[in-house]
N, C-alpha and C positions, 0 to 999 in steps of 0.2 A: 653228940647229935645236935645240943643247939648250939655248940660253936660252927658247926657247919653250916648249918641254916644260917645264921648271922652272917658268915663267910660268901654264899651263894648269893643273899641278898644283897650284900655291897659290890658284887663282882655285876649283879644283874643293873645294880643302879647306873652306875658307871657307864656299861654299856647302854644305857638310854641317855646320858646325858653325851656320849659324845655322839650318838646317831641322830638325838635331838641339834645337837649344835650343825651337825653334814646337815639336814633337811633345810634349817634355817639360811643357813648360804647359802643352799641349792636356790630355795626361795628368791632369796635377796638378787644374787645371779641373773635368774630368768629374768624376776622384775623390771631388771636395769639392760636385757638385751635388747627388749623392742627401742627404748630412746636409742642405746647404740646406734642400730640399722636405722635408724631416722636420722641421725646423726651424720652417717656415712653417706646418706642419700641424699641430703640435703643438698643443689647446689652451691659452689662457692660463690662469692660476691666480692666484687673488687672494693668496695667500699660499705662502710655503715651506712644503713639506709635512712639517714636523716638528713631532714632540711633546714639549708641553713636561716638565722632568721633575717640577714639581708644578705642583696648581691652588689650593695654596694661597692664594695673596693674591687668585682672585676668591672662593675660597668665606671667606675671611676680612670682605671686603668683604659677601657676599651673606646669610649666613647668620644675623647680628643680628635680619634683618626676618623672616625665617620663625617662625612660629610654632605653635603649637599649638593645637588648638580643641576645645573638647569641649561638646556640646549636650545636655543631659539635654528630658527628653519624659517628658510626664506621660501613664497608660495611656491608651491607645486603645479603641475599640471595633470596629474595625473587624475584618473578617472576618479578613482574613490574617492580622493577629496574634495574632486569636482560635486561631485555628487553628495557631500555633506556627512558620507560613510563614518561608523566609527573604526579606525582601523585596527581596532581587537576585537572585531566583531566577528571574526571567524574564531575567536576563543568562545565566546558565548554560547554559542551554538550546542559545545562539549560541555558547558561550564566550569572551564580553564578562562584566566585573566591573566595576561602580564600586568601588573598592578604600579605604572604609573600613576602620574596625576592625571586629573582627566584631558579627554584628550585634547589635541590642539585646533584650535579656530581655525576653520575655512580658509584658505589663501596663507597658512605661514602661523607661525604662532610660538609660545614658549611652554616648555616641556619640563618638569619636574620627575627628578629622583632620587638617588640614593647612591655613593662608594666608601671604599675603603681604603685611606692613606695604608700600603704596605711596605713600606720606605722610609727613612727618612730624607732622602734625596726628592720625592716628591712623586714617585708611579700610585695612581691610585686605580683598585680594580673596580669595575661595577657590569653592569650589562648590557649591552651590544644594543636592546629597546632603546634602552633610555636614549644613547645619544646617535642612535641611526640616522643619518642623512642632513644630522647636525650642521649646521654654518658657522656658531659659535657654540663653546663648550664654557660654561661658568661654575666653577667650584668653589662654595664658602664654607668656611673653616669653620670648628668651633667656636673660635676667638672671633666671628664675623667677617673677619677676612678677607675677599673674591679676588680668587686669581683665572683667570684665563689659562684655560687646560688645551693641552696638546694630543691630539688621538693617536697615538700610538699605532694602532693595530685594531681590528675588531674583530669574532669569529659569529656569524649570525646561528652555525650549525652548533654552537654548544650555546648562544648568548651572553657570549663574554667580552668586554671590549677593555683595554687599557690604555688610561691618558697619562701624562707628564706635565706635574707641576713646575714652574721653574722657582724654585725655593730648596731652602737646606735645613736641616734640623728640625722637622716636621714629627710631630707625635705621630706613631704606626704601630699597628696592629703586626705580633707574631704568626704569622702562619704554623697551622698545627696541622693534623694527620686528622683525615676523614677516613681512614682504612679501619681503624678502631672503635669508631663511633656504635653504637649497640641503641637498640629500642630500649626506650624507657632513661637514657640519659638527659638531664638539663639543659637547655641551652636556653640563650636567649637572642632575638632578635634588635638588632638596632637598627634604623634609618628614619626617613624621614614622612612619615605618613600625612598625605592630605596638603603636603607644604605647610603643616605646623611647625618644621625646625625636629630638633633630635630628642628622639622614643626611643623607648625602652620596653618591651617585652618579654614575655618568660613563658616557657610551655617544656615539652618533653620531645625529644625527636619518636616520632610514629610509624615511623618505617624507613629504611635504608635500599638504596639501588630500585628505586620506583624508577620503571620506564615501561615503554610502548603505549603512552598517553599522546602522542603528536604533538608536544607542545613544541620539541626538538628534535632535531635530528638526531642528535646524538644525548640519550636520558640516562642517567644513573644517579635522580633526585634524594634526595635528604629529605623526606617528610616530615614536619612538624607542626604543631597544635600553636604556638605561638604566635599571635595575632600577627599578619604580615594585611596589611590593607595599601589601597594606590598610594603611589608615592616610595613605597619601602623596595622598592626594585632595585637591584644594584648595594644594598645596605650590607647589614653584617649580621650571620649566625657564628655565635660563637659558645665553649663549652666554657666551663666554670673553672679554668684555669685561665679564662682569658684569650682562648688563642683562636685565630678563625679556623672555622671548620666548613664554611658555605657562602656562599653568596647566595642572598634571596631574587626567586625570579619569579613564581607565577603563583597564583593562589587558584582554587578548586571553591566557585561561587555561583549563587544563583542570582545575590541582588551584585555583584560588584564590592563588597567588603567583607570581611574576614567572618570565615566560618569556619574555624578550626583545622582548616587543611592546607598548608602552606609548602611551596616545595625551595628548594635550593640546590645548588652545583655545589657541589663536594669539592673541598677544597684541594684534593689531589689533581681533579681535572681542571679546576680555575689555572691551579701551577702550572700544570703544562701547556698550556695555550699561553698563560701570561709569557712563560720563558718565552718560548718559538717568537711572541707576538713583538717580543723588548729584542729579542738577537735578529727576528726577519721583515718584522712590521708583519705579518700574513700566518697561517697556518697551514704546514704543508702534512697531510695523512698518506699515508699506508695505502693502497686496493691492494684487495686481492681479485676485485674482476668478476661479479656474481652478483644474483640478484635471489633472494633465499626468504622463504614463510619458516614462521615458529613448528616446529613438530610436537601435535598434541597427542596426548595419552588416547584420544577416540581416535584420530588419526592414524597414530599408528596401531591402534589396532586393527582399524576399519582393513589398512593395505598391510596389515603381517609384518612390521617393520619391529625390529627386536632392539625397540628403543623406546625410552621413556619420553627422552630432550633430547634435541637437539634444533640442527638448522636442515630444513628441505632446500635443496639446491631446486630453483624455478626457471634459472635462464645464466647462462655462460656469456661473459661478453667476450666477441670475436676479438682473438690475439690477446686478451688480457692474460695475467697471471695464471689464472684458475684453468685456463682452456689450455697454457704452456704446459700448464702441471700434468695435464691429463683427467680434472674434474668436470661431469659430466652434468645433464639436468636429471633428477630423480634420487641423487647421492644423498645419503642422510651425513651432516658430518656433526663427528658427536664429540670433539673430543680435538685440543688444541695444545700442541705441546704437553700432552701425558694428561691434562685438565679435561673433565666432560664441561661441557659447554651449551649453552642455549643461544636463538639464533641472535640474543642482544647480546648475552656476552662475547662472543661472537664478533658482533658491529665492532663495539667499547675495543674489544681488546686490539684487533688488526689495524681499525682506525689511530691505537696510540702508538703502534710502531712506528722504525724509521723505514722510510722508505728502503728496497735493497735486501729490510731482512728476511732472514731464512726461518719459516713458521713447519713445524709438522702436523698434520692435521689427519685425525682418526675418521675414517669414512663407516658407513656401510655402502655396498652397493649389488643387487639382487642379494639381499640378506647376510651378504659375507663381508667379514671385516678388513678393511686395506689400511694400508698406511700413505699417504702423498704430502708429497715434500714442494710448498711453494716459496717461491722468491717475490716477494711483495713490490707491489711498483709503487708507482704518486699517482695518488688520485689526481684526475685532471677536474677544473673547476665544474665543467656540467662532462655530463657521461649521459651517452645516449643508449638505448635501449635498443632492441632490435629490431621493433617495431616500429620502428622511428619515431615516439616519445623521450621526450627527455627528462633527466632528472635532477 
């Protein structure tokens, strides 16, 4: 009898020591599932999120091709300058700036800003401001240099212009891809603020594809915090690999100097005007032949439109594309080659076609969804409306 008891006892112990050991892992297990699922939740990140402690070696690299530009302009007649106007004083108004130097003296005067050698053969890009209605174009180098620059091209509706150096072996800036660019990345600004000669700034880009601010016709800005103040128009945003990602155009101010809101042309669309501008001297767009308001969330629901975004068709021009096509005033179109679409992307995307090409475009119209098929023309340089305004 009490070899059994001794038998039952070591049989009982046993069994607690391995149901003791299951509870303890069960333990340990659970413990460690919530990190798991925090883990797995986490998003990813393209990089370590540390800063480096200088940026010297990109702005060593970058800063050679920046340069300086100054456009002298022989008097004008024109009423505003008659009149002593500042001629960015319809930015003020929004408190939008194109942030040259200040403006030019009554009867004629010299103008300061900001480009970027992207060549070594000598093309350098900057903004359509700076050297509008220019007489002479003067670009000095880092080295102090001044060469007399050639205007290539200018496109006022994106405010890009492109001059030619005549020189060879020119220090120049990589063009990089603004398609990638994410809030919260580095960049910095370089140009020439105040005509002090070449700056260097640093901030975070704050927003991507900013538009319908009237600064431009055609907007899909690069926001960022990086001091851009007069003079830095026409300079260079670029990322931390060095390569440009923007051309600086306007700043967002109440006195006229940098307040944290800075915009720039993305360097996918600086490329594509630059090319057209180097192969045509001019920039030839796409119509589709329409004149279209943003479609808002009260909107549509105010009229039953079974859409989020899109674009309100407002006016058909007579024989244009859109009126060949069969698109009507009242069509909601929501949707561009398989893509939903808003009425900027919309502008952006038709405006970068070639003329000729074949776009499909997702309608609605009395709440039903269509498909129409247009063949996109050239915009001609003004296009008149039907009420006889022009645009």
């Amino acid at each position: 009898m009490k070899n059994v008891t001794r038998y039952q006892l070591w049989i009982v112990a046993s069994l607690l020591l391995v149901v003791g050991a299951m509870i303890g892992a069960g333990t340990m297990h659970a413990g460690r599932a919530p990190e798991a699922a925090i883990a797995a939740a986490a998003p990813p990140v393209r990089e370590a999120a540390t800063m480096p402690t200088t940026f010297s070696p990109v702005v060593k690299s970058v800063m050679p091709a920046v340069v300086n530009i100054s456009s002298k302009k022989i008097a004008r007649t024109t009423s505003r300058m008659q009149q002593g106007q500042d001629p960015f004083e319809m930015f003020r108004g929004f408190g939008f700036q194109m942030p040259p130097a200040p403006r030019q003296p009554q009867g004629g005067g010299e103008a300061q800003g900001s480009g970027v050698i992207v060549s070594a053969d000598g093309y350098v890009l900057t903004n359509n401001h700076v050297i509008d209605d220019a007489d002479t174009v003067t670009v000095t180098l880092s080295d102090r240099r001044e060469m007399k620059a050639k205007v290539v091209g200018a496109d006022a509706k994106s405010d890009i212009a492109l001059l030619k150096l005549d020189a060879a072996n020119l220090p120049f800036v990589k063009l990089g891809s603004s398609a990638n660019i994410e809030v919260g990345d580095i960049a910095l600004a370089m140009g020439n603020p105040f005509g002090l000669g070449q700056t260097v700034t640093m901030g975070i880009v704050s927003a991507v594809g900013r538009g319908g601010m009237g600064i431009e016709e055609y907007e899909d800005f690069i926001q960022t915090d990086a001091a851009i103040n007069p003079g830095n128009s026409g300079g260079a945003l670029v990322d931390m690999k060095g390569e440009l990602i923007g051309i600086n155009t306007a700043i967002l101010s109440g006195s006229g100097g940098n307040q944290g809101v800075g915009f720039a042309v993305p360097i996918d669309m600086a490329r594509q005007i630059m090319n057209q501008l180097k192969e045509h001297g001019a920039v030839t767009r796409a119509y589709l032949g329409l004149y279209f308001q943003e479609l808002t969330p009260d909107f549509a629901v105010e009229h039953g439109i079974k859409a989020s975004r899109g674009a309100l068709v407002k006016e058909v021009v007579k024989d244009g594309p859109a009126e060949k096509a069969g698109l009507r005033v009242d069509d909601v179109i929501v949707s561009l080659n398989g893509k939903t679409v808003d009425g900027r992307t919309l502008r952006l995307t038709t405006s970068s076609q070639t003329p000729g090409t074949k776009i499909d475009l997702g309608i609605l119209r009395d709440g039903k969804e269509q498909a129409i098929s247009v063949n996109l023309g050239t915009m001609p340089l003004e296009t008149q409306r039907a009420d006889g305004r022009r645009r």
